[in-house]
N, C-alpha and C positions, 0 to 999 in steps of 0.2 A: 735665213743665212746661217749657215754652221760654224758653231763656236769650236774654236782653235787653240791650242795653249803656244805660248814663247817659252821655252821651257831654257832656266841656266846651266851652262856647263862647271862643276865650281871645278874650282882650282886642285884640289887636292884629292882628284878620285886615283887608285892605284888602277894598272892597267887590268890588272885581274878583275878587278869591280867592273871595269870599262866595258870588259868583252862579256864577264862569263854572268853577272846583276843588268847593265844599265843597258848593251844594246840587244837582247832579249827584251827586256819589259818596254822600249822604247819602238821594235819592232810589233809589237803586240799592238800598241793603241798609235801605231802611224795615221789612221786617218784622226786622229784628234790633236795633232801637235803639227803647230805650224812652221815653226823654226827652232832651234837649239842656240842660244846667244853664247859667246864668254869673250874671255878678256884675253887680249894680248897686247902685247906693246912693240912699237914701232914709233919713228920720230915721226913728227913730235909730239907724240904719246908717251910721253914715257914713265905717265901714269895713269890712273883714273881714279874712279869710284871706289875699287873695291878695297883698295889702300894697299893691297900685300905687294911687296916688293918680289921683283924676282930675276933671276941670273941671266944671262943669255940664254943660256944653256934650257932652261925653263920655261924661259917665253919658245925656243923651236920645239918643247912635249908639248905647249899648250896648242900650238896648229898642228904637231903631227894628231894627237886624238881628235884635235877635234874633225881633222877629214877622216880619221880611222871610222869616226860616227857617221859622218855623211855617207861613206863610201858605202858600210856596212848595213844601212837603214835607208838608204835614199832620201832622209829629213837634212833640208837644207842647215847648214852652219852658219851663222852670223857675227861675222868679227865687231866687238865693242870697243868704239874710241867715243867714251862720254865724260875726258875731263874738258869743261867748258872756260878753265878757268886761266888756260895756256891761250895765249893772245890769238883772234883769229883772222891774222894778217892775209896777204896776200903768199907773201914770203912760205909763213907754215903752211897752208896751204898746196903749194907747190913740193915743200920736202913731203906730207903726206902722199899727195900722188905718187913720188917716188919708191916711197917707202913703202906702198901698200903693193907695188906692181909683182914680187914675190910671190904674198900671197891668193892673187888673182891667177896669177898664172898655176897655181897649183889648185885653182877650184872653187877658192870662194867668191861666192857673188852675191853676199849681201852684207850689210853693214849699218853700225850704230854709229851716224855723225853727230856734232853738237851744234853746227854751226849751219842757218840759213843761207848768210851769204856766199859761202863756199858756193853754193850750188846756183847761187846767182850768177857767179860769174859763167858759168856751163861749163867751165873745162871739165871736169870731175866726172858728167855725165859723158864728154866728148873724149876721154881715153878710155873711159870703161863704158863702154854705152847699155850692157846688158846689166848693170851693177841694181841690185834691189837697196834702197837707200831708208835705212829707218832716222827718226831724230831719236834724244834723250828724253828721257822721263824727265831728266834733272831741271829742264827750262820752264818746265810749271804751265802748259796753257792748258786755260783754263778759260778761255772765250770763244765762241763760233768763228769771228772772224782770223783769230791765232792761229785756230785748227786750218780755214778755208786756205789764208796765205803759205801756209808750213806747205801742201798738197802742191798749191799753185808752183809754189818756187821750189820745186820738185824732190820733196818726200814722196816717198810711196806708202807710207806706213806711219800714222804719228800715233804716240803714246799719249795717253789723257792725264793731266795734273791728279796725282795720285788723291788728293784731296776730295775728287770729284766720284770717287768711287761709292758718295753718301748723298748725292744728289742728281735725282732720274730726270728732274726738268730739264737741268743743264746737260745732264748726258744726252735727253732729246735734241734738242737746239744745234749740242755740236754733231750728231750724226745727222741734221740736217743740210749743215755748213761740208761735212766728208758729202752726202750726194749729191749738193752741187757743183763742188769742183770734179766728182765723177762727170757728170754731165759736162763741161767747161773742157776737160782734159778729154774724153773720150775713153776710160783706163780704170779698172778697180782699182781701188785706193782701201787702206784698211788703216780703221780703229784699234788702239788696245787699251785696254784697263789693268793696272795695277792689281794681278785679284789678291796675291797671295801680300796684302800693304797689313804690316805689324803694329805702323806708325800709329798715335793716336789722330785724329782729324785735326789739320793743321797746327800740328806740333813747333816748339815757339826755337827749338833749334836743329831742326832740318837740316835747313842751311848750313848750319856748321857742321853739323855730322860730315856731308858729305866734303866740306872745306877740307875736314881733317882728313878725311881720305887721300882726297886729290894733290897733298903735302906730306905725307906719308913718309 
């Protein structure tokens, strides 16, 4: 199987860097990068992980590049809504679907949810039915059967507990739990690993790091 990168789009590249740096080197090594992730906000998003605050005006640069990338490289884009810490009602729920239908309609079809039961209830797969659905890194699994239900209750893509980037038993086990539910669904399904993780091995305030983010 060939290894892929998720590569981020950060917030504060000039458009000059965009065109004339990022999508040259990013056309170069296309068959090794699997997605482009970044951050935008939309309700009830209306913030996450990465903690920077930003204008209206900033959240519509951060979707127009980031389709200027897609367009220009044919490397899909994936919109990130990973604060997990916004209640996840029925209710938000419902304004998300709303809110995201913008930028569906202009292209993107993949995304970083936080929330399993979203997609229990099916509607989310049933107005976007082509939608590539990743979860957060932020929820931590870090057991086979974590991985096998995330897939089941329809992830297409789950992120592995960054912690586990030190431990090949378990990394075995849960790509065993990912080709079962292959088998189960009938569907690739994909693994990813935190490669580029700074943290030390389970770090005693993680947690909060990203708390403070998410309240920024």
């Amino acid at each position: 199987m060939k290894t892929q990168f998720s590569l981020a789009r950060y917030t504060d590249l000039s458009p000059e860097y965009i065109m004339n740096d990022l999508i040259p080197f990013l056309s170069k090594h296309r068959d090794s990068i699997f997605d482009i992730y970044f951050t935008t906000r939309i309700s009830p998003f209306d913030q996450d992980a990465i903690g920077t605050i930003f204008t209206n005006e900033d959240k519509e640069t951060l979707i127009y590049n980031a389709l200027v990338i897609q367009n220009a490289t044919g490397i899909p884009v994936s919109a990130t809504f990973n604060n997990k810490f916004i209640s996840p009602n029925y209710q938000n729920m419902k304004i998300w679907i709303n809110s995201f239908k913008p930028l569906y309609e202009m292209g993107i079809r993949s995304v970083t949810l936080p929330f399993t039961s979203w997609l229990m209830f099916g509607e989310i797969q049933k107005v976007y039915p082509d939608l590539y659905i990743k979860n957060t890194i932020l929820w931590a699994l870090s057991e086979p059967r974590q991985i096998y239900d995330a897939f089941i209750n329809g992830f297409d893509y789950v992120n592995v507990d960054r912690n586990l980037m030190r431990s090949q038993e378990k990394l075995k086990s849960i790509n065993e739990a990912r080709n079962a539910a292959e088998q189960k669904l009938g569907k690739r399904l994909r693994l990813s690993l935190l490669y580029n993780e700074s943290c030390v091995g389970n770090c005693p305030i993680q947690e909060e790091h990203y708390l403070y983010n998410t309240h920024n």
